[in-house]
Every structure is written in C-alpha cells, then in structure tokens.
C-alpha positions in Angstrom: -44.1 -6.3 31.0 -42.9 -6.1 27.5 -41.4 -2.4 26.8 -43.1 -1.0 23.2 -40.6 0.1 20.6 -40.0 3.8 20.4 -41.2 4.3 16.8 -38.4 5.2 14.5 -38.2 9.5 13.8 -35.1 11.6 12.5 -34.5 14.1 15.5 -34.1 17.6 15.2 -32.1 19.8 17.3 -35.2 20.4 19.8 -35.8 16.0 19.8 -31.7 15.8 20.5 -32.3 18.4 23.2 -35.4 15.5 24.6 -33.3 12.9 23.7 -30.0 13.6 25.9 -32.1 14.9 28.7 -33.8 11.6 29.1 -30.9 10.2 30.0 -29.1 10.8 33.3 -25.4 10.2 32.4 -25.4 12.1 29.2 -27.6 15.1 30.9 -24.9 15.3 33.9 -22.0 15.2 31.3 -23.5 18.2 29.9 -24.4 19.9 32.4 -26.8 22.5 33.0 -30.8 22.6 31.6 -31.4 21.6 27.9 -31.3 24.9 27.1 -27.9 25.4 27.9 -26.8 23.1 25.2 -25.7 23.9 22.0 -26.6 22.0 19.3 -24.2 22.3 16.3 -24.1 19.8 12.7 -21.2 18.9 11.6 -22.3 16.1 9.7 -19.6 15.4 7.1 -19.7 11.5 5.7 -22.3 10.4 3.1 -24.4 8.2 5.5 -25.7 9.5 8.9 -26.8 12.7 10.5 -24.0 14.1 13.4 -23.8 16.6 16.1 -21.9 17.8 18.4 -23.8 18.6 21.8 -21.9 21.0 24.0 -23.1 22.2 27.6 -21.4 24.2 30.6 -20.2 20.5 31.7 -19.0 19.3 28.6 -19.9 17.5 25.5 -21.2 14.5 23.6 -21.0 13.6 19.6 -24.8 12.6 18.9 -25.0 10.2 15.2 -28.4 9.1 14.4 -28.9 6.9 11.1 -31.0 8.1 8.5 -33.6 5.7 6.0 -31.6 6.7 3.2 -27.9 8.4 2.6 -27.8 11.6 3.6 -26.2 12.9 0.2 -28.7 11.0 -1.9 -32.9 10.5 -0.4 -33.2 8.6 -3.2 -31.1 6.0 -2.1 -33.0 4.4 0.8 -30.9 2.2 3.3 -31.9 0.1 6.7 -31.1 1.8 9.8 -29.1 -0.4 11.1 -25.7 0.9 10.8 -25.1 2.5 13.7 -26.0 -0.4 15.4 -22.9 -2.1 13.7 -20.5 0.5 14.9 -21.3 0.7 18.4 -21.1 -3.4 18.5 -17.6 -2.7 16.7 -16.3 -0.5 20.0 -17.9 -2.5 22.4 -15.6 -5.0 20.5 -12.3 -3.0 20.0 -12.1 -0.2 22.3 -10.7 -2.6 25.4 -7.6 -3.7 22.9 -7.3 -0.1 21.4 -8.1 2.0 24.5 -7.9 5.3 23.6 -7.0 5.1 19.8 -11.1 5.6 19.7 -13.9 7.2 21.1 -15.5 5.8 24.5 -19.5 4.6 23.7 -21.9 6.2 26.3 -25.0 5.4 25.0 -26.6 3.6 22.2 -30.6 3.3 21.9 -31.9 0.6 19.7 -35.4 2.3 18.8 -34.2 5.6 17.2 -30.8 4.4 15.9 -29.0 6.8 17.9 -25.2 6.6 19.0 -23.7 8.7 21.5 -19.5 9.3 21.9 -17.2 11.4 23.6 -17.1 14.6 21.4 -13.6 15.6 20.1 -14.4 19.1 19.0 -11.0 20.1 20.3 -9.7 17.5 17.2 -9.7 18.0 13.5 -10.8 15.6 10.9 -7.0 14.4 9.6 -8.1 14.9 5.8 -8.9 18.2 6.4 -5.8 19.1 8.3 -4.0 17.6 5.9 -4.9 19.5 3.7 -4.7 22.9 5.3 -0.7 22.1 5.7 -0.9 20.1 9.0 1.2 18.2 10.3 0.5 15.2 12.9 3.6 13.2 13.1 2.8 10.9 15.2 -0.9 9.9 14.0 0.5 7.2 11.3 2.1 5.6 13.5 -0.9 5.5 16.2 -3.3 4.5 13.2 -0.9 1.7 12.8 -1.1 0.5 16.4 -4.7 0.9 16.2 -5.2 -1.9 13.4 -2.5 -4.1 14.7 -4.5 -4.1 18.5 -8.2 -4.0 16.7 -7.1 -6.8 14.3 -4.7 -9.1 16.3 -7.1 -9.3 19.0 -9.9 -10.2 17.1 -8.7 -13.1 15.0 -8.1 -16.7 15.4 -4.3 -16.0 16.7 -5.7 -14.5 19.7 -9.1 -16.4 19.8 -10.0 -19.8 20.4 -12.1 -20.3 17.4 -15.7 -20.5 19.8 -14.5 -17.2 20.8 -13.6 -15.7 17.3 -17.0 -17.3 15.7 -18.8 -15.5 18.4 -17.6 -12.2 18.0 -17.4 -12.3 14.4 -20.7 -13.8 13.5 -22.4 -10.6 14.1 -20.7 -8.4 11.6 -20.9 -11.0 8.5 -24.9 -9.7 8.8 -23.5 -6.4 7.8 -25.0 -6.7 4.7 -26.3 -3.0 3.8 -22.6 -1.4 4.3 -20.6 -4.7 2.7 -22.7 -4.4 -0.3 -21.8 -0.8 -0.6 -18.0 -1.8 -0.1 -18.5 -4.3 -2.8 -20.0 -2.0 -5.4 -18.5 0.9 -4.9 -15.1 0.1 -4.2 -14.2 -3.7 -5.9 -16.5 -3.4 -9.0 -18.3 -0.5 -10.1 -14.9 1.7 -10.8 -14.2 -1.5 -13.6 -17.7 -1.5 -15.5 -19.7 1.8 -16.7 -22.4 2.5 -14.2 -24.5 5.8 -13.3 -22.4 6.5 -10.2 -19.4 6.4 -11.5 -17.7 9.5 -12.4 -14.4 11.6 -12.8 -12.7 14.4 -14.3 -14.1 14.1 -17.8 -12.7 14.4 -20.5 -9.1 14.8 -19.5 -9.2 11.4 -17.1 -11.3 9.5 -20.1 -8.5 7.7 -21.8 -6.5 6.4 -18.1 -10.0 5.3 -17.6 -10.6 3.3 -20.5 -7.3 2.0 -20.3 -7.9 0.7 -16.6 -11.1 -0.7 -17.9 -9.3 -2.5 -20.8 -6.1 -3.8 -18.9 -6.7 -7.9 -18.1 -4.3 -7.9 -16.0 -5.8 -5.1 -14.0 -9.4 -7.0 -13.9 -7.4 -10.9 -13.1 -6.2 -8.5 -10.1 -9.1 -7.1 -9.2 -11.0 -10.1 -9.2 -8.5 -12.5 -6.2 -8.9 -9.0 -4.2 -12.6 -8.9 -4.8 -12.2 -12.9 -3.8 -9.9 -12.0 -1.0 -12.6 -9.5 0.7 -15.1 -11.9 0.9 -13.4 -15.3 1.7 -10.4 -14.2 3.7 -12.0 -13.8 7.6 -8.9 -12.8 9.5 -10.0 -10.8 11.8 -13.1 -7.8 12.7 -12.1 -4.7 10.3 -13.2 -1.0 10.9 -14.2 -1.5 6.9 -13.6 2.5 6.1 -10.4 3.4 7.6 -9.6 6.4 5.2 -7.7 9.7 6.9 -11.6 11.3 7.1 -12.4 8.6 9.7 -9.3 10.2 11.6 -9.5 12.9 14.1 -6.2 14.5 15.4 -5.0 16.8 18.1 -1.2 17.3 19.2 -0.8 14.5 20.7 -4.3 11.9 20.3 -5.2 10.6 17.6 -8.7 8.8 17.7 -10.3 6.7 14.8 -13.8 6.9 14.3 -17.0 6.0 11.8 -16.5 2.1 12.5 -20.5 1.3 11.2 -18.8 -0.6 7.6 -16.9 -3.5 10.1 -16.8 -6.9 9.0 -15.1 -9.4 8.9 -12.1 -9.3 6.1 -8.9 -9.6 5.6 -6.2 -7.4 7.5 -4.9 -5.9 4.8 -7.9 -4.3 3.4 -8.0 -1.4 6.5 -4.2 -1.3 6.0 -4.8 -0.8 2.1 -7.3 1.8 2.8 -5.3 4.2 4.7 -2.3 3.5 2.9 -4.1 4.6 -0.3 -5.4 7.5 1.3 -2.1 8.8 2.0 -0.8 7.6 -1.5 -3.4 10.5 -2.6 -2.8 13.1 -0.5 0.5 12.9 -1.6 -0.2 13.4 -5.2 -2.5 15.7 -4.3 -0.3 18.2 -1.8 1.2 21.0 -3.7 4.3 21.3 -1.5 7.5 19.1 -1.6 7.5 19.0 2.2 3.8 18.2 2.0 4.7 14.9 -0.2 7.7 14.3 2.3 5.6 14.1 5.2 2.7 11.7 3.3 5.6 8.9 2.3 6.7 9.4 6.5 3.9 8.6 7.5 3.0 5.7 4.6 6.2 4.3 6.2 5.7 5.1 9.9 2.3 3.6 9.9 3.5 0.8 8.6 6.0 0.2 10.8 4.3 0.4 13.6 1.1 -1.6 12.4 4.5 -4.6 12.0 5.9 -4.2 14.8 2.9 -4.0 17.2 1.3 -7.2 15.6 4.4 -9.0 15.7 4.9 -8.1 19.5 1.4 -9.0 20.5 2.1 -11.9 18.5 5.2 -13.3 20.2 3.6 -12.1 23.6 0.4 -14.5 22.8 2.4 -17.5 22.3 4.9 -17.4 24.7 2.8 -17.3 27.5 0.0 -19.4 26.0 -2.8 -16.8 25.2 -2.5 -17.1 21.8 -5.6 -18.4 20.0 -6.0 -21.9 17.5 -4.6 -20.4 15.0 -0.8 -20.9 14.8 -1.2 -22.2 18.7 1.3 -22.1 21.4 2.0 -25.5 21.4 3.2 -25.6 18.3 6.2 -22.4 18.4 6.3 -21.7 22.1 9.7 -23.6 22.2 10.5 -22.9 19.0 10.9 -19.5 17.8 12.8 -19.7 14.8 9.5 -21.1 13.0 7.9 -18.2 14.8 9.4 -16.0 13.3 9.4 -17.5 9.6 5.8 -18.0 10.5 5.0 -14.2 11.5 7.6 -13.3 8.1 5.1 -15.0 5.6 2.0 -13.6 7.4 2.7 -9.7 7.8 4.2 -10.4 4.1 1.2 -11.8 2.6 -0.7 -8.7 4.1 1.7 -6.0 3.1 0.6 -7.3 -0.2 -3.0 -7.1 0.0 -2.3 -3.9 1.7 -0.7 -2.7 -1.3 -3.9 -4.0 -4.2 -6.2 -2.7 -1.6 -4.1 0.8 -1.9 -4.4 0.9 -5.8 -8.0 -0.4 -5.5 -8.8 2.6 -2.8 -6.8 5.1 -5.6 -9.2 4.1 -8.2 -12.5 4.1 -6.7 -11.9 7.4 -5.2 -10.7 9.2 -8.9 -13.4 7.1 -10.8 -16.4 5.6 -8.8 -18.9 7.5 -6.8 -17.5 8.6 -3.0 -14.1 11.0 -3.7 -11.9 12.5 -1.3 -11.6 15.9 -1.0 -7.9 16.1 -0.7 -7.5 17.1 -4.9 -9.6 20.1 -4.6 -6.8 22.2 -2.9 -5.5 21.9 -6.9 -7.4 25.0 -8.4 -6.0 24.9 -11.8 -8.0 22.1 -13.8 -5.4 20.9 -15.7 -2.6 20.5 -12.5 -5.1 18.6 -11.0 -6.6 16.3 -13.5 -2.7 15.6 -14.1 -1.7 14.6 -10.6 -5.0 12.2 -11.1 -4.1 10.5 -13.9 -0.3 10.1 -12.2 -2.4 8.2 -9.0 -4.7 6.3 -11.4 -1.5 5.2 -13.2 0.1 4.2 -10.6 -2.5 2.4 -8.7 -3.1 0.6 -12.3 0.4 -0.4 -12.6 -0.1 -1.8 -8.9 -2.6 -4.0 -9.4 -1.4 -4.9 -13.4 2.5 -5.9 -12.1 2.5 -6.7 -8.4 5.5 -8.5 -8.9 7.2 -5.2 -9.3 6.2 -3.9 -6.2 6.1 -6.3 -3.2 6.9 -4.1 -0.1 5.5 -1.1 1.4 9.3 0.5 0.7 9.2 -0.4 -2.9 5.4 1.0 -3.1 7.0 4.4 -1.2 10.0 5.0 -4.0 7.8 4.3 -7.1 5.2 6.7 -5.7 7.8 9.6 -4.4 8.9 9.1 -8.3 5.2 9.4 -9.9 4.8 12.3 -7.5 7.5 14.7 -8.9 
C-alpha cells in the first residue's frame, strides 16, 4: 500500500509539539509528555523557520522550510532546501565527525529537519562580536573543510563514486541561483536589492562598479563557481553558520551545498573574518581575527595535505592524481599537492574580496559593523574593506598568499 503525502503546513509551536511526539526517538530524547517541552524560536538566517525543543531529557533543534524567505513573503522559494542539507550530513558528518551536528530525523512531507540542539553554544558572529574569544574554532573550521572537501572529491573517490554523490547537489538550483545573484553578480550591476551605506559608501561603489579589472576578475571567479567541481561545499560557510563553546566547535546551515570549487568555502570564512576585523573596535580584537585568518588556514593545509599523502600511500586515494602514479614517488607528490593548495589559496583569497563586497553592497549583510555606533567610524571601516577587497580582486598579483592577504589587511585595518 502506497503511503499518501503528508500535505505541506508551516507548524506552529502546538504542530512541533505533534510533530516530535510522533516520533519515538525524538520523544524519548526529550523526555517527559509534550507538555513538558519548551518550545523557543531562535530563528536567525534569512531562509527557514528554527527552534530549539528542550524537555526534562534533553533537546532537539527543529528547522522546517518555509514557501518563501522568512525575511521577505514576497519572495517565494521551493521547499526543498532542507532536504539539501540533511543529504549534505548524511554526506559529511562520517569524515567530519563531530565538527557538525548529528541528523536524527528528516521528514520529506513537511520539510522538516531535526539536529542535536547546541543551546549550550553561541552563534560565532555573535560572540565575536561581544569580545569572544574561541581560539581554537579557526583552526577546527579549517579541519572541517579540509575532511568535508578532501573526502568528497575525485582524490579520494573513484569517479563512479564522486559522480554519485555529487550528482544530487548540482539539482540545487533554488539556493545556487541565490549564490549566483547575490553574491557573483548583483553587487557589480544596479539592482533593487542592492544596498549600502548611502551616501558616504556611493563613490567606493561606483568605483568598484567602474574598475575593468575588478569585473575581468569577477567574471573567471563567477566561471570558476560554476565549472570547477572539486569536491561537495557547505556553499555558506560564513562565522553565522558557526556555533562555539570552550572547546567544540560545530558548523551548521549546510542547505546552499553544491558542488564547487574548494576555495569558495575557504574564501567565504576567510572574508568573514577579513570583516570582523575591520569591524572590531579593539586592537586585540583585530589581533585575534588575523590569528585565526592564519590558524584556519593552516590547519585547512595541513589536514588536506595529510589526508592527501595518507590516500596515496596506501592506495585509497581516488582517480584523480591516483596512487599509481606518486605512490613511489613523493617528490612529485609533493610538487603536485604545492600547485593544488596554491591554486586554492587563490581562489580563497577572490572569493574573500567577493564575500567583502556583497556583504557591504548587495542584499544579505553581516551584522558584525553594527557594533560601530558612530555613522561616520563605521561607514569608514567599510569603505577600508570594500577597498581592499577591490584591490584584491583588481591586482591579484600583489597578493598571492594567505600571509600576504593577512599584512595588507592588518595595514588597512589601523
């Protein structure tokens, strides 16, 4: 007998309540009788509804699409995003362990997702902001990508294997689209969503518009994003899809992943960072955004170049660079590995300046400027990002390492 479809319907706290009790697991993780639980939204992002479910047990993070983006009914959307994220930790989570959430439930019908809740962690924006300090979450997010992307591509893969898992995400079309607009063109072109802080920002603006070295750039990365297919990205790895506690760090939000080049969630976080450092107020605060610009890094290198070198030499790599090839000769390995973390660290670094730019210009910004209160100080540490990232994309040649990109912006930043 053929099951009907549950028909689609936003729940409300009391449907959540129905929801969870329907099913065993997540009703003996919380413990208790339905109403027991405490049902609190905390939705933050621009897409989904969220809440956190807590009972005398424990608790459960509970993300339900909605037809439309939650900041904007106007804008109506598939529903199929969630979908998308819980295929991409069913994908990742066995490379990246704990460095994410665990997935307990996901229902088809309604949309819903259901995660381990981390209402003990903070978003890592937010702490950020507040004068945190994480010092080892850089370096974890770096050991995320390096596991979520190594283990994904062709170096680890046969290519069956790689089509397989990949093929799924290319039909991300909804959130690709919205990574395409808003992040690779719209900031270039006038267009209703765009905005900034007008008029002080107008003339960097115009500028960046007017630059043709800035739009040659733009266009290969825009090229790069959608013909480079190196591996499954999280596609929104920014320091809100972070959550922190002393000593776990956990990356979440993975509904945008695709398949892309590595160097576009690298670019993403790294530009990130690159604004909260313009954006802190404190010289410790900038100190500790170029550490962790560097220890993220770092780690992200050294972790893909170890999984790497562990691959071939005992003949688990993938068709891609195969064993056969280097496993007795690791000189060319090594020159090999060189050129390919190098060719990233420089997408990671366009991707940075294309991150800055969308975020001071386009439609989505980041919160991390508002800590500025006097208008003036702040539209002044955004026009020393948007210089920057302009400068980035307009002379790459000046700025080819992740070192180089940390000293230029510790300069802008004074």
């Amino acid at each position: 007998m053929t099951r009907s479809p549950t028909p689609y319907r936003t729940l409300d706290p009391a449907g959540i309540r129905a929801f969870l009790a329907a099913q065993p697991a997540l009703a003996t993780r919380l413990g208790g009788q339905p109403d027991d639980w405490r049902v609190s939204e905390v939705s933050d992002g621009n897409l989904n509804n969220v809440f956190l479910i807590d009972g005398p047990a424990g608790g459960v993070c509970f993300k339900q699409s909605l037809p439309h983006v939650r900041v904007d009914p106007n804008w109506k959307m598939p529903l199929d995003r969630t979908a998308f994220e819980a295929a991409y930790l069913r994908a990742v989570r066995p490379h990246v362990g704990n460095l994410t959430t665990e997935l307990l439930h996901f229902d088809p019908d309604l949309f819903v997702l259901v995660v381990e809740s981390l209402n003990d962690h903070v978003v890592l924006r937010h702490g950020l902001m507040q004068g945190g300090d994480w010092p080892e979450a850089a370096a974890a997010i770096g050991r995320f990508v390096a596991r979520a992307t190594f283990q994904t591509s062709p170096l680890a893969l046969k290519f069956e294997a790689s089509s397989a898992l990949l093929a799924p995400f290319a039909r991300n079309h909804t959130l690709t689209r919205i990574t395409v607009d808003l992040v690779l063109t719209d900031p270039y072109h006038a267009h209703p969503r765009n905005h900034w802080l007008s008029p002080e920002l107008d003339p960097i603006v115009a500028n960046l518009r007017a630059d043709p070295a800035v739009r040659r750039r733009v266009g290969q990365m825009q090229a790069r994003f959608l013909t480079c297919q190196q591996a499954l990205l999280h596609g929104d790895l920014h320091t809100g899809s972070v959550m922190v506690a002393n000593h776990d760090t956990r990356v979440i939000d993975g509904e945008f992943a695709l398949p892309g080049p590595i160097g576009f969630d690298c670019g993403l976080f790294v530009g990130n960072l690159l604004m909260h450092l313009f954006a802190t107020p404190t010289p410790e605060g900038r100190t500790r955004a170029l550490r962790d610009i560097t220890q993220f890094w770092t780690h992200f290198r050294q972790d893909f170049t170890t999984l790497w070198t562990n691959a071939v030499a005992h003949s688990q790599s993938g068709d891609a660079y195969a064993a056969p090839l280097f496993r007795d000769d690791p000189t060319s390995l090594q020159q090999v590995q060189t050129q390919f973390l190098d060719d990233i660290e420089t997408d990671t670094i366009a991707f940075a300046a294309l991150e800055i730019i969308r975020r001071l210009t386009g439609y989505a910004h980041v919160a991390d400027f508002d800590v500025i209160a006097d208008r003036t100080t702040r539209a002044a540490r955004q026009e020393a990002a948007l210089r920057l990232a302009q400068d980035l994309l307009a002379h790459p040649e000046h700025t080819s390492t992740i070192a180089a990109l940390g000293t230029l912006a510790a300069d802008r930043a004074d």
